[in-house]
Backbone atoms as SQL, in Angstrom:
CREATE TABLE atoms (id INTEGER PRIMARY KEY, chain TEXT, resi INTEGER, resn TEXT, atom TEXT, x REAL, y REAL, z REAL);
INSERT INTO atoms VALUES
  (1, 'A', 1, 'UNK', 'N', 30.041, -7.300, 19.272),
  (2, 'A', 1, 'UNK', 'CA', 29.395, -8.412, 18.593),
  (3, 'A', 1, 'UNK', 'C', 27.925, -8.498, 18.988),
  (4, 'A', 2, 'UNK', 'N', 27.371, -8.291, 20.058),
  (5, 'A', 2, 'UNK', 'CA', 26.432, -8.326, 20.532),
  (6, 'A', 2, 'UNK', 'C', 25.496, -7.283, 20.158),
  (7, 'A', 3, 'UNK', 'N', 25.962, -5.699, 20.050),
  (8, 'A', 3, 'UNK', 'CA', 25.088, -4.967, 18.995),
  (9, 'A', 3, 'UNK', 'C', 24.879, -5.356, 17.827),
  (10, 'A', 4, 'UNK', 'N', 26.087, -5.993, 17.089),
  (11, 'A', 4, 'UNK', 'CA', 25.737, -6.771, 15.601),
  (12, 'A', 4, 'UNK', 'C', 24.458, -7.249, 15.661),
  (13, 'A', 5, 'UNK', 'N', 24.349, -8.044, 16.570),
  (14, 'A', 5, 'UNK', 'CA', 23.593, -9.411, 16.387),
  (15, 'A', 5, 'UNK', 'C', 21.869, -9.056, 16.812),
  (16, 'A', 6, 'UNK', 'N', 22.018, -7.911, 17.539),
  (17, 'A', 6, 'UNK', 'CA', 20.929, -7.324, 18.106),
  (18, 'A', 6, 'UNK', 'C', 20.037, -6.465, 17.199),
  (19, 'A', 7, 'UNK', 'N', 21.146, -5.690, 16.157),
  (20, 'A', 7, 'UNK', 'CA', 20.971, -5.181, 14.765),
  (21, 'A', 7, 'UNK', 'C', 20.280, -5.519, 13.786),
  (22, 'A', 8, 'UNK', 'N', 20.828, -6.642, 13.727),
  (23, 'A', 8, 'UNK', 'CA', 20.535, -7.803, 12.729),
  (24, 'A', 8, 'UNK', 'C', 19.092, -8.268, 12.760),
  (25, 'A', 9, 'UNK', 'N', 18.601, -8.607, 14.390),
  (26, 'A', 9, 'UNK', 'CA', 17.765, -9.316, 14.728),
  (27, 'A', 9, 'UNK', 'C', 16.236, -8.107, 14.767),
  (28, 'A', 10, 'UNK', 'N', 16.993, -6.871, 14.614),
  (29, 'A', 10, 'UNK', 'CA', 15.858, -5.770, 14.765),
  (30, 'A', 10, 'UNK', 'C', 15.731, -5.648, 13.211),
  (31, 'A', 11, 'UNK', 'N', 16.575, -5.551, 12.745),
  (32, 'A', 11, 'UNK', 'CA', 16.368, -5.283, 11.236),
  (33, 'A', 11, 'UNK', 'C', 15.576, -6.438, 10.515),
  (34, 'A', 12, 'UNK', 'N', 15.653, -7.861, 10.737),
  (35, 'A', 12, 'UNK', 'CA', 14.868, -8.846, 10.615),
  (36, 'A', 12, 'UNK', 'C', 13.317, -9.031, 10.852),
  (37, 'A', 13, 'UNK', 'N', 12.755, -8.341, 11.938),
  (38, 'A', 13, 'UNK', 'CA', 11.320, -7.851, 12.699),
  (39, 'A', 13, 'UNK', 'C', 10.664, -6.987, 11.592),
  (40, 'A', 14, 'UNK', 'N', 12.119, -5.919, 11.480),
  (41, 'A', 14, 'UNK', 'CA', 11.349, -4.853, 10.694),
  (42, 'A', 14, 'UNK', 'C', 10.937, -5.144, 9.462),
  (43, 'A', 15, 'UNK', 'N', 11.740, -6.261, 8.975),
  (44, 'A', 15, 'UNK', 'CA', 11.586, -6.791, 7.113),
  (45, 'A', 15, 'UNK', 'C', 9.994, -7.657, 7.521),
  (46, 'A', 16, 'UNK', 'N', 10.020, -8.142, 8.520),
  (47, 'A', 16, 'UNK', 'CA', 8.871, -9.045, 8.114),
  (48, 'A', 16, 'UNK', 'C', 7.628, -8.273, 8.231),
  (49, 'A', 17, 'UNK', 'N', 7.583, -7.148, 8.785),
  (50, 'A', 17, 'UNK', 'CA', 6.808, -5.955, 9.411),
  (51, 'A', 17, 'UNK', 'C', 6.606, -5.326, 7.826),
  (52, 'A', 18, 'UNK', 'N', 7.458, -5.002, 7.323),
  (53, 'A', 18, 'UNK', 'CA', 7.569, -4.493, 5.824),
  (54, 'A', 18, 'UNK', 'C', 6.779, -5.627, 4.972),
  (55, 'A', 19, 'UNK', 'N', 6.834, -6.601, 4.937),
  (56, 'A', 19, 'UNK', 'CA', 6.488, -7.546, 3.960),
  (57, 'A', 19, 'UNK', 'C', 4.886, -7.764, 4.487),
  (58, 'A', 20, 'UNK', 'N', 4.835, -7.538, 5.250),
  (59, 'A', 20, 'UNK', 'CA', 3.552, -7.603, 5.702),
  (60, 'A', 20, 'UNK', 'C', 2.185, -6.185, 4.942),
  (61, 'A', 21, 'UNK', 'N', 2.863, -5.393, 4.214),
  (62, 'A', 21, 'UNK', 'CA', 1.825, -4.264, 3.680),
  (63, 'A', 21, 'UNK', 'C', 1.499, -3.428, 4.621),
  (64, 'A', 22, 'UNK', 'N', 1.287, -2.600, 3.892),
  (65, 'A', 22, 'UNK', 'CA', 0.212, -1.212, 4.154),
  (66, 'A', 22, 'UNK', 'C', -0.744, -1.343, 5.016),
  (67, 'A', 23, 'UNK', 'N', -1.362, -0.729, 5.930),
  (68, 'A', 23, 'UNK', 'CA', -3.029, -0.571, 6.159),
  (69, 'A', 23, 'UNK', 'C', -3.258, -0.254, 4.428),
  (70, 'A', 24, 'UNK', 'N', -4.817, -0.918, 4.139),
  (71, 'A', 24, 'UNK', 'CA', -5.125, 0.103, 2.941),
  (72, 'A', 24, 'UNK', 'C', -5.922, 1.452, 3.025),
  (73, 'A', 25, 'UNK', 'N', -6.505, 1.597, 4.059),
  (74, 'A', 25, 'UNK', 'CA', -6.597, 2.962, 4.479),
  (75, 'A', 25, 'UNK', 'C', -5.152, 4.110, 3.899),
  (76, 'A', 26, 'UNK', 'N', -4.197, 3.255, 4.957),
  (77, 'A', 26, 'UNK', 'CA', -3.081, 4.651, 4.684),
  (78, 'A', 26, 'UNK', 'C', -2.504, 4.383, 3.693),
  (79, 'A', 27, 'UNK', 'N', -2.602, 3.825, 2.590),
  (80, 'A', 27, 'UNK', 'CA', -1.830, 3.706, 1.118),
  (81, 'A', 27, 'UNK', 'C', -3.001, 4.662, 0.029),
  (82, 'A', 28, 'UNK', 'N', -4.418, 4.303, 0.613),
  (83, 'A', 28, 'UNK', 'CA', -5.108, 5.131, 0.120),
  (84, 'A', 28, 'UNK', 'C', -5.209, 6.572, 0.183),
  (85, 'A', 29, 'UNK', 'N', -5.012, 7.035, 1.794),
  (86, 'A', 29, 'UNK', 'CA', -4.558, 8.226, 1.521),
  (87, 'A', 29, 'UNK', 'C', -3.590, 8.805, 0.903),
  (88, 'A', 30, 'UNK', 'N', -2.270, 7.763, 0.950),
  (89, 'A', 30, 'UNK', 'CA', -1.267, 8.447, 0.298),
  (90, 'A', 30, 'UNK', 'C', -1.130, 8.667, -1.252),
  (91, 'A', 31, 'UNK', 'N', -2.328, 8.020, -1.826),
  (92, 'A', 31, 'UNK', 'CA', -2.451, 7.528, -3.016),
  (93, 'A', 31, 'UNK', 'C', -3.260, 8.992, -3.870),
  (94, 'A', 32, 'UNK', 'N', -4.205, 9.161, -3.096),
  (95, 'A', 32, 'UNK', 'CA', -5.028, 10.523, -2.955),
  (96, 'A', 32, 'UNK', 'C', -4.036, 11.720, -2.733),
  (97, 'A', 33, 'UNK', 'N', -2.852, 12.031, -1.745),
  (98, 'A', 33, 'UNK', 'CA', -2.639, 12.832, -1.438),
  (99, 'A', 33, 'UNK', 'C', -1.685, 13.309, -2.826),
  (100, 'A', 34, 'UNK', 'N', -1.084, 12.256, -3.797),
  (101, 'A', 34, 'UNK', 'CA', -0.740, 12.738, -4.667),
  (102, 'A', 34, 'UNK', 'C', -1.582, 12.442, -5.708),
  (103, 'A', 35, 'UNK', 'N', -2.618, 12.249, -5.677),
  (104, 'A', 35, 'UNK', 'CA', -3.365, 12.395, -6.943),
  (105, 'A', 35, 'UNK', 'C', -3.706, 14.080, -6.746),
  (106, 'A', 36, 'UNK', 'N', -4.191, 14.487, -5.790),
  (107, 'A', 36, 'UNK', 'CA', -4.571, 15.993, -5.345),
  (108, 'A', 36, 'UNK', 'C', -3.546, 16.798, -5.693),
  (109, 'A', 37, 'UNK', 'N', -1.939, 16.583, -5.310),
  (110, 'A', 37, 'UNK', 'CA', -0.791, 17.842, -5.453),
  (111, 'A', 37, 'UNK', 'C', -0.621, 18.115, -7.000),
  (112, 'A', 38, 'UNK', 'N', -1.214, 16.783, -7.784),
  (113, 'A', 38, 'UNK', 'CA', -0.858, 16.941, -9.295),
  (114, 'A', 38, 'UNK', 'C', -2.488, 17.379, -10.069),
  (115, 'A', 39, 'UNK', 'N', -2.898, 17.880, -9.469),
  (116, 'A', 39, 'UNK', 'CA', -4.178, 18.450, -9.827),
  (117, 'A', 39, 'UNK', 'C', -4.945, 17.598, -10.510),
  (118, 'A', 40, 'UNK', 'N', -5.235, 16.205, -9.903),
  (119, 'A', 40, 'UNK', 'CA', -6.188, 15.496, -10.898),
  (120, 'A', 40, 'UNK', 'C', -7.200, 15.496, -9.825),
  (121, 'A', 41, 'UNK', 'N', -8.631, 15.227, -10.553),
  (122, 'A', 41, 'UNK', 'CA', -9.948, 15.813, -10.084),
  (123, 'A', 41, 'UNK', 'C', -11.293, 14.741, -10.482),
  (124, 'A', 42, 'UNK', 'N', -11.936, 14.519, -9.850),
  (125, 'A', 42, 'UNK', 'CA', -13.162, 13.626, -10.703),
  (126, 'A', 42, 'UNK', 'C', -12.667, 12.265, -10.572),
  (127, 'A', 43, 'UNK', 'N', -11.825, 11.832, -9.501),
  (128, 'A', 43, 'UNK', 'CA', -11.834, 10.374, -9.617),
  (129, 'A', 43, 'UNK', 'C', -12.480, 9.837, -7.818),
  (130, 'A', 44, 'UNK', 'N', -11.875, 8.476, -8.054),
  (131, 'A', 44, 'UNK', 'CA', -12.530, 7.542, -7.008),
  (132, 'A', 44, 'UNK', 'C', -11.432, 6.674, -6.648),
  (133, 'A', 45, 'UNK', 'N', -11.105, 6.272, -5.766),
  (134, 'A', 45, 'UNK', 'CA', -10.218, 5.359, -5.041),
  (135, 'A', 45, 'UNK', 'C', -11.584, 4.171, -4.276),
  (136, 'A', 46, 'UNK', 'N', -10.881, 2.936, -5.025),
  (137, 'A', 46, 'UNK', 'CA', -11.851, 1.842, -4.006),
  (138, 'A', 46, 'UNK', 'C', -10.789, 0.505, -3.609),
  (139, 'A', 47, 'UNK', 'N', -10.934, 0.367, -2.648),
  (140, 'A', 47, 'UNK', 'CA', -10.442, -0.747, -2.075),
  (141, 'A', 47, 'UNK', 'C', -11.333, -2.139, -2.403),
  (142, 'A', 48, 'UNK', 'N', -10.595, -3.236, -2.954),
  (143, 'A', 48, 'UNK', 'CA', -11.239, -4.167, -3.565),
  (144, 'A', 48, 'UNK', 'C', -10.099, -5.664, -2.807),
  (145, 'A', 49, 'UNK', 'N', -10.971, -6.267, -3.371),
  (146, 'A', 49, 'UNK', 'CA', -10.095, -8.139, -3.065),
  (147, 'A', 49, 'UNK', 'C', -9.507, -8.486, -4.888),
  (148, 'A', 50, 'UNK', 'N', -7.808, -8.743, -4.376),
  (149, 'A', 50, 'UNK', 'CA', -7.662, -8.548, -5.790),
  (150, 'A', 50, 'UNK', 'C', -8.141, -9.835, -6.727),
  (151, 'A', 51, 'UNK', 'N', -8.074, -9.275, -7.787),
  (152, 'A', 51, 'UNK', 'CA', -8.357, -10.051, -8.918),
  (153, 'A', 51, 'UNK', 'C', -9.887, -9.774, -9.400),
  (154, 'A', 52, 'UNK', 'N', -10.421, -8.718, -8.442),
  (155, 'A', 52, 'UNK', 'CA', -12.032, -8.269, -8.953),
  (156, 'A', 52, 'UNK', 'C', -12.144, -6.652, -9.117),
  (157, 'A', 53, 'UNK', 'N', -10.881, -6.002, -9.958),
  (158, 'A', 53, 'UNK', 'CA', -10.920, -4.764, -10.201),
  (159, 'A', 53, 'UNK', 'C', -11.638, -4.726, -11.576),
  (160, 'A', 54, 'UNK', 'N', -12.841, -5.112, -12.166),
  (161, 'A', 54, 'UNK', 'CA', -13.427, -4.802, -13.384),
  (162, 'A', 54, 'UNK', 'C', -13.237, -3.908, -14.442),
  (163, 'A', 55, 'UNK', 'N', -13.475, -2.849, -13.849),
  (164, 'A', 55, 'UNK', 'CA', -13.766, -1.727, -14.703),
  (165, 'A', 55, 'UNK', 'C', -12.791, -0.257, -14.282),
  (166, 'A', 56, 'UNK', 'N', -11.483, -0.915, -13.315),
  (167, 'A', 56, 'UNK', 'CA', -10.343, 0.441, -13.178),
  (168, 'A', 56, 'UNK', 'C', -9.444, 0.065, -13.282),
  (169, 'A', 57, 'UNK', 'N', -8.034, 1.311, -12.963),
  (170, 'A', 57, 'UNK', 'CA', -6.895, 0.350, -12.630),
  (171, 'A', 57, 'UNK', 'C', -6.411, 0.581, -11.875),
  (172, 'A', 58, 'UNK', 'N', -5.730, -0.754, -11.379),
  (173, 'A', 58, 'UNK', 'CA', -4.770, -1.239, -10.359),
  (174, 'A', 58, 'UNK', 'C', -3.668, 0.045, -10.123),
  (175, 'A', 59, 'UNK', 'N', -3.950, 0.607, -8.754),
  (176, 'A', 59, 'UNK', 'CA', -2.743, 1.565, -8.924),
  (177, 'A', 59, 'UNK', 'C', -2.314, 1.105, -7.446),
  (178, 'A', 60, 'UNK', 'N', -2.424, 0.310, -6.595),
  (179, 'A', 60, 'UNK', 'CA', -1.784, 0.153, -5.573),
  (180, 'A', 60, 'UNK', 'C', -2.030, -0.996, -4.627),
  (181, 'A', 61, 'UNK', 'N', -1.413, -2.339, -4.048),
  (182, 'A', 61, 'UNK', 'CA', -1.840, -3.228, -3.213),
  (183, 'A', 61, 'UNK', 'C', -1.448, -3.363, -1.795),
  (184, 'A', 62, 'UNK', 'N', -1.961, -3.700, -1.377),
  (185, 'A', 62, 'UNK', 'CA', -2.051, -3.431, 0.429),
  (186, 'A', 62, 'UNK', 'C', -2.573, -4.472, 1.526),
  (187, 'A', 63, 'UNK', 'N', -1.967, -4.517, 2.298),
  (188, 'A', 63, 'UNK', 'CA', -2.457, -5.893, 3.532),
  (189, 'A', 63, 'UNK', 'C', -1.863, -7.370, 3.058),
  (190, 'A', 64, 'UNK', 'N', -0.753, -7.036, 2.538),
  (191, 'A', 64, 'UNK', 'CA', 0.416, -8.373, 2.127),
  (192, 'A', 64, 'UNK', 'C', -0.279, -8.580, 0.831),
  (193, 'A', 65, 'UNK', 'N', -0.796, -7.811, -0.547),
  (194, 'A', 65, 'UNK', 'CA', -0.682, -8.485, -1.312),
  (195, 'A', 65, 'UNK', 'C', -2.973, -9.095, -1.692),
  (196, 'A', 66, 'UNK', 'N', -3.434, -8.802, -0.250),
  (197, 'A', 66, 'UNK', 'CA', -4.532, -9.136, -0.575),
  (198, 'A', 66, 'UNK', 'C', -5.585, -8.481, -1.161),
  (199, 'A', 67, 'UNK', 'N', -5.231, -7.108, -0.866),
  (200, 'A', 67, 'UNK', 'CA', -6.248, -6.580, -1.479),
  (201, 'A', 67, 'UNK', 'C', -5.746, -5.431, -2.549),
  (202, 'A', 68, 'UNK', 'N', -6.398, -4.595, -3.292),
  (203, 'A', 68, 'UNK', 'CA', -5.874, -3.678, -4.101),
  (204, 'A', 68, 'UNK', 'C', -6.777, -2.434, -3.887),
  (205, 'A', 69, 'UNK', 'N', -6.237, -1.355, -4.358),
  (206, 'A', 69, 'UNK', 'CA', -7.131, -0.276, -4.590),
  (207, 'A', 69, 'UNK', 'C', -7.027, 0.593, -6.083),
  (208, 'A', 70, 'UNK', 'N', -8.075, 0.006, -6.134),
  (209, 'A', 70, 'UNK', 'CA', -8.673, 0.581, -7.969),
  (210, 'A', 70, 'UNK', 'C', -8.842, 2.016, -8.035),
  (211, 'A', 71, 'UNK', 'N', -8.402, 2.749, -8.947),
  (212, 'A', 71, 'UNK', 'CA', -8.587, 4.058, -9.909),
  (213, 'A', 71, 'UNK', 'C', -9.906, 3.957, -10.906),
  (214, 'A', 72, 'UNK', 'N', -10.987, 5.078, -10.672),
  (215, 'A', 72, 'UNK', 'CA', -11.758, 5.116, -11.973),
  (216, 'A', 72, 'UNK', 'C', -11.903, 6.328, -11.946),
  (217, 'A', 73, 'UNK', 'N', -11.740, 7.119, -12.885),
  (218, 'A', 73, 'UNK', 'CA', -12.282, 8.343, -13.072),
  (219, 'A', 73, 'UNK', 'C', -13.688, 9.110, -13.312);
């Protein structure tokens, strides 16, 4: 019972750890690393405060939700 509960209580840490986001650094790289394997070329990744992506798009959010990182080619 006591591993249950110990389980439980680690798995709980980890959700709020999860809900908490990305660095946007490392979502950006990962964001890049498959824009690169699928051979796309000529773009830009920017990290922004959301709701002020103008002129790209939204392909990924990070740091609980606060910020985003914009696509422009």
């Amino acid at each position: 019972m006591n591993k249950f509960i110990l389980a439980v209580g680690l798995l709980s840490l980890a959700g709020t750890a999860f809900a908490a986001g990305k660095p946007c650094e490392e979502l950006k790289a990962e964001i890049a690393a498959k824009l690169d394997a699928k051979g796309v070329s000529g773009y830009s990744l920017e990290i922004v405060d959301k709701g002020t992506a103008a002129d790209g798009k939204v392909v990924g959010t990070c740091e609980g939700g606060a910020k985003e990182i914009v696509y422009k080619r």
